[in-house]
N, C-alpha and C positions, 0 to 999 in steps of 0.2 A: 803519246801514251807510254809510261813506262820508259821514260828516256836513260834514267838511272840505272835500269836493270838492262836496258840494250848496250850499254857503251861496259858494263860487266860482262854482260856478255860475248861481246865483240872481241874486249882485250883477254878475256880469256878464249878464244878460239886461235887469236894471233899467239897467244902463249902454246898452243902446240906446235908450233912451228916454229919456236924459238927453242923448246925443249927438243927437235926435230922427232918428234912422236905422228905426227903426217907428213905423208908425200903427194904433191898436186893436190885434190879437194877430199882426201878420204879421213876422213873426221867430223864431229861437232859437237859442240858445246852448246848448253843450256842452261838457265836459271828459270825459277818459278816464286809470281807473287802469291801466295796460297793466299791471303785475306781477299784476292782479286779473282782469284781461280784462274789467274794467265799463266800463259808460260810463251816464255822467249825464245826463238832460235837460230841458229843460222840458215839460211838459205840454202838452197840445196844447190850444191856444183856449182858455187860462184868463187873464186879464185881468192884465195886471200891476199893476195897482191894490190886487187881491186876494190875488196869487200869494203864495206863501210859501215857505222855505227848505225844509220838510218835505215841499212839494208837487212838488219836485223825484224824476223818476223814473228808476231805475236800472235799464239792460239789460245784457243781456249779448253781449258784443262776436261772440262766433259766430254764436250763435243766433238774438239780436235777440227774444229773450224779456222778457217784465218779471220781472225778480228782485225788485225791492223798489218799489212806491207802487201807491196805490190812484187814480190817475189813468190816464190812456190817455198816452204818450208821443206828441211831435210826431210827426203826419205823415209829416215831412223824414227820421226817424228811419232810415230805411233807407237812407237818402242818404249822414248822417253817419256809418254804421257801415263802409259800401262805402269812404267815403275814410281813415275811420283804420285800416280793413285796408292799402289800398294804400300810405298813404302814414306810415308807420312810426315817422317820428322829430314829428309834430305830435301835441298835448295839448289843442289845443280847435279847437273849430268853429262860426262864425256863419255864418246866411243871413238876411237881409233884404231890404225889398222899396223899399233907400233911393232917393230918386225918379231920380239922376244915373246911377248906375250900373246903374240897371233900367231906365232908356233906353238907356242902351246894347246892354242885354241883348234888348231887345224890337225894337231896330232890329239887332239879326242882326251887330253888329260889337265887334273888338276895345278895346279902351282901351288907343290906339297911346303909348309912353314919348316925350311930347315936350318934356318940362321936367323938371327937378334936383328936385322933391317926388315926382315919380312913381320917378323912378332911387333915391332914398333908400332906399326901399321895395321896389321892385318894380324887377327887374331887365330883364325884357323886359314886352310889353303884356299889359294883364291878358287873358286869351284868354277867346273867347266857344265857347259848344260848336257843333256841328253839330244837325239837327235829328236827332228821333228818326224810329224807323222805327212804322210802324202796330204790329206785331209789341213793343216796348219798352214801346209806352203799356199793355199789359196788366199790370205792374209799373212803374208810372211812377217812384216815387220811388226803386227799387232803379236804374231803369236812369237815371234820374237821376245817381247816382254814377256809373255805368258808363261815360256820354256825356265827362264830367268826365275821368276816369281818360284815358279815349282820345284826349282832346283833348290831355293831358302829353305820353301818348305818340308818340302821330303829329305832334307840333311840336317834341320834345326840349325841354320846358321840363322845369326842376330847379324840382319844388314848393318846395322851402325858399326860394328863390332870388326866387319870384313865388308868393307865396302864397295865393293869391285867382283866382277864376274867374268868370265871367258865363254861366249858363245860358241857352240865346238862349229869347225869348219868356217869360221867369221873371224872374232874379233874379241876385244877384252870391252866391257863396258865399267866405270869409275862413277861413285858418287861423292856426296860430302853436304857440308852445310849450304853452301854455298856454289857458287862457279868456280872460285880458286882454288876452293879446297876440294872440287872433284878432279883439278888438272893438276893439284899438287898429288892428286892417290895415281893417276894415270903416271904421273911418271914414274913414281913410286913400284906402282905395280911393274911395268916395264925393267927395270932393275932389276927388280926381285925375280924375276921372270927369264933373266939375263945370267944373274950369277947361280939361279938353282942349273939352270942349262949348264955352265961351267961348271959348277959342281959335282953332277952325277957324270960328268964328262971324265973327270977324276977319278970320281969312287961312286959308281952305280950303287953302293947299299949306304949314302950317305944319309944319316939322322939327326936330330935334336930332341935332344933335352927338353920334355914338357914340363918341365919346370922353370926351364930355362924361358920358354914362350910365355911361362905365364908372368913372370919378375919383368921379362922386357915389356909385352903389354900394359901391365897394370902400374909402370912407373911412369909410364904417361898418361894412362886412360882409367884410371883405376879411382878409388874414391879417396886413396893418398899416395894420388898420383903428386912425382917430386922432382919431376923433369923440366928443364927450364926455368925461364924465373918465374915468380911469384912476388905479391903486393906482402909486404912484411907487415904486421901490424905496429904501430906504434904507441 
């Protein structure tokens, strides 16, 4: 079942460990068939050394049941299922616990856009959530997505737009169309996460240009977007 979307998923989970964005098993990656309502994931605290393409396990996007492996799915799992509910048009999902951007997470603040790599990407600051209430930690990892969702909401951030989140005291979550292009935003984010820290290391009252965020955005992501190549008519 799904064999196509597990060896995607797979080589994208071994792809954080090549970008070295996890250390031992703290991470994982997903993808989702939406015309199937499954969704794929890694196993939980199985070693990527060992992991394998077959050990990849399939749920089902309602119910959060296991439909196909004989593994326990991540953890995170209910996390991941909350945000492909909410958010409609993404096809994969990574969390990791990469060092820059879980400092940020752990210090309770945003990853403000103050340079042309983060606007590339990311059109406003990656957002960090609010804490949970006593009452949430009784379902932590559902209400996990929940914190997530509500932090879109109550900032009017457009998930496609800024695809990535910082769970405050946890971790950064990344999405994308797909599984590579949720682990090309995690590295992404990681960087970005990396040189804002250098940066205000620097100059505490560093800024940018929102003008300048909005030329770098919109020249890739824009409706004449001119970045990279393009099919020439002939």
């Amino acid at each position: 079942m799904l064999e196509e979307l597990k060896e995607k998923v797979f080589k994208a989970n071994l792809d954080l460990v090549k970008h070295n964005l996890v250390l031992f098993t703290w991470g994982n990656v997903s993808g989702i068939d939406r015309e199937k309502g499954l969704v794929v994931i890694k196993p939980s605290g199985v070693d990527y050394d060992i992991m394998k393409a077959s050990d990849m396990v399939v749920v089902d996007l309602k119910t959060g049941k296991v439909v196909e492996g004989n593994l326990n799915p991540s953890s995170d799992t209910p996390t991941h299922l909350v945000l492909y509910r909410s958010f409609p048009k993404i096809g994969g999902i990574v969390h990791t616990h990469s060092t820059y951007a879980t400092a940020w997470a752990q210090a309770g603040k945003d990853i403000p856009n103050i340079g042309t790599t983060h606007a590339d990407y990311f059109h406003d600051a990656i957002p960090c959530t609010e804490d949970m209430t006593k009452e949430q930690m009784d379902e932590y990892e559902y209400n996990t997505g929940v914190v997530i969702i509500n932090r879109f909401k109550k900032s009017n951030i457009n998930y496609i737009y800024t695809p990535g989140v910082l769970v405050k005291n946890h971790g950064p979550f990344t999405w994308g169309k797909d599984p590579d292009e949720a682990v090309y935003h995690a590295v992404v984010a990681e960087q970005v996460a990396k040189m804002a820290f250098i940066s205000f290391s620097v100059n505490p009252l560093t800024t940018m240009n929102p003008l300048l965020v909005e030329k770098h955005f919109n020249r890739k992501h824009g409706p004449n977007a001119y970045y990279g190549q393009r099919k020439r008519n002939e």
